[in-house]
C-alpha atoms as a printed R data frame, in Angstrom:
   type eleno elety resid chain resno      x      y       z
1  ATOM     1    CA   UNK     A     1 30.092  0.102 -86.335
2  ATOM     2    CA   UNK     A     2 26.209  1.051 -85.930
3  ATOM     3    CA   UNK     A     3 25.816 -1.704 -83.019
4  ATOM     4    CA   UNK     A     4 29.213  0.254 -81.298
5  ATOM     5    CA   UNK     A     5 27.154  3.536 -81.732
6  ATOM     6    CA   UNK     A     6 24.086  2.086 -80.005
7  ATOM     7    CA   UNK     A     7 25.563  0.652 -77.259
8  ATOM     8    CA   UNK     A     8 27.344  3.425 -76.254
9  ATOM     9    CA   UNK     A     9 24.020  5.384 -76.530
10 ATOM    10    CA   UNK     A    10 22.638  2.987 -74.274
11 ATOM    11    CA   UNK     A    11 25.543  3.163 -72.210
12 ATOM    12    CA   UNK     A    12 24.788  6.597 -71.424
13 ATOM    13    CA   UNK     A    13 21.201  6.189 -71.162
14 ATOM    14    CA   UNK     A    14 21.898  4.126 -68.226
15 ATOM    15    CA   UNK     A    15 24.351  5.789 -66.870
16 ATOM    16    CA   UNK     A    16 21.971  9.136 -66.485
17 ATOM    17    CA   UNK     A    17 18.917  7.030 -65.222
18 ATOM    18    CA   UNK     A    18 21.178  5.220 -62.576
19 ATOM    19    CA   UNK     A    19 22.137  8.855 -61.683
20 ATOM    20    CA   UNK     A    20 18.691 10.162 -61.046
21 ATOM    21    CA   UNK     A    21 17.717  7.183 -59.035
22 ATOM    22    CA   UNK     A    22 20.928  7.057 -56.575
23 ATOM    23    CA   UNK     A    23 19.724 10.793 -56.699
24 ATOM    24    CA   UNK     A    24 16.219 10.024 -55.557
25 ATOM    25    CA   UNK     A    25 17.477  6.934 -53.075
26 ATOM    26    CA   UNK     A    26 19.015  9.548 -51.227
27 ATOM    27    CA   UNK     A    27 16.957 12.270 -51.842
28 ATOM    28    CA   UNK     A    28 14.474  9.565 -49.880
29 ATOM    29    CA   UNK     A    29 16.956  8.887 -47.285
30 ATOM    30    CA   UNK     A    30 17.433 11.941 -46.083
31 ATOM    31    CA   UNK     A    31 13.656 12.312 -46.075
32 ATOM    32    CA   UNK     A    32 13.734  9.337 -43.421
33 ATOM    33    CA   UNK     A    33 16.968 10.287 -41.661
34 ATOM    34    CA   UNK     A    34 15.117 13.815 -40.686
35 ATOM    35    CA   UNK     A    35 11.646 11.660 -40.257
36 ATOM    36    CA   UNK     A    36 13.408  9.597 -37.548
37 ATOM    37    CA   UNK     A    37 15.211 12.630 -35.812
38 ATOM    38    CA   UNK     A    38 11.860 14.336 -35.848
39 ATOM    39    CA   UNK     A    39 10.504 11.635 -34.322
40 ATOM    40    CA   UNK     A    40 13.123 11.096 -31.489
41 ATOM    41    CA   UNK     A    41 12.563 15.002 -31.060
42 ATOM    42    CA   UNK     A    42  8.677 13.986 -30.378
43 ATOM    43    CA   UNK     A    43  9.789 11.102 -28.040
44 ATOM    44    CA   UNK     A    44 12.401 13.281 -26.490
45 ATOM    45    CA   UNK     A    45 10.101 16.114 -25.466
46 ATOM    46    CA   UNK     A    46  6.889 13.808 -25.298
47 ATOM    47    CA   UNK     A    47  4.524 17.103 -26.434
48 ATOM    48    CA   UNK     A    48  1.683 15.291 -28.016
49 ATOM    49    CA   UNK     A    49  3.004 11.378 -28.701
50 ATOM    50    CA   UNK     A    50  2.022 10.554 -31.935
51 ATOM    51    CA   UNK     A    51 -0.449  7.778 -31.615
52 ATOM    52    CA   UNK     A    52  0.267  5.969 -35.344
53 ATOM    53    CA   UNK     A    53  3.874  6.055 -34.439
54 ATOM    54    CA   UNK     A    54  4.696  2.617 -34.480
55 ATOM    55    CA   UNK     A    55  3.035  1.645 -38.068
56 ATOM    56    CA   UNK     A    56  4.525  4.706 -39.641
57 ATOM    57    CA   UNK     A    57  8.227  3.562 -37.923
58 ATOM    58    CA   UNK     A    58  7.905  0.192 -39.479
59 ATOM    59    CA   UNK     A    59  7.163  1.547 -42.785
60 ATOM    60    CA   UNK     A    60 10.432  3.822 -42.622
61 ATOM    61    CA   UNK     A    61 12.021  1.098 -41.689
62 ATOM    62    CA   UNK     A    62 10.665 -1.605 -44.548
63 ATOM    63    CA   UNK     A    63 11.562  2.175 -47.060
64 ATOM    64    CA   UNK     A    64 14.945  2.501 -46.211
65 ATOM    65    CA   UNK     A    65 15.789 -1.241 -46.143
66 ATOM    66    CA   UNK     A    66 14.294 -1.262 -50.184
67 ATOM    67    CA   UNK     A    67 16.147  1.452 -50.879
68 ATOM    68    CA   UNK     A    68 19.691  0.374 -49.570
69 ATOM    69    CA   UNK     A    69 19.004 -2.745 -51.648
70 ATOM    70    CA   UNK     A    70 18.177 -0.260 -54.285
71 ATOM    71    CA   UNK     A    71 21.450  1.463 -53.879
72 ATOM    72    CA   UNK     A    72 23.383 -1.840 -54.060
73 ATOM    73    CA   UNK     A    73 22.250 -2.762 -57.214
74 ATOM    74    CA   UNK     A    74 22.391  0.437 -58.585
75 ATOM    75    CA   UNK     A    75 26.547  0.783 -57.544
């Protein structure tokens, strides 16, 4: 009976941390969604090109690929 209770404790313990990271994931992805429309914005207008544009891209990139893997494993 004790292991039932404990499981199901830890069942919900899970359950809430999965929440608050599929909460963060796309807390972060939004984060990059508006990074990259700010940045097509830049490129769109071309008022002051950002000269560490290309690094910073490939790191949003390499961010939101780890967190869609994330998300997978999370779901």
């Amino acid at each position: 009976q004790k292991w039932i209770e404990k499981s199901n404790e830890l069942k919900e313990k899970e359950t809430e941390e999965e929440k608050e990271l599929a909460n963060k994931i796309r807390d972060s992805v939004a984060k990059i969604n508006q990074k990259f429309a700010q940045v097509r914005l830049s490129r769109n207008t071309n008022a002051q090109p950002d000269k560490g544009l290309g690094a910073n891209t490939l790191l949003l990139i390499g961010g939101g690929i780890i967190l869609f893997l994330m998300g997978g494993l999370v779901s």
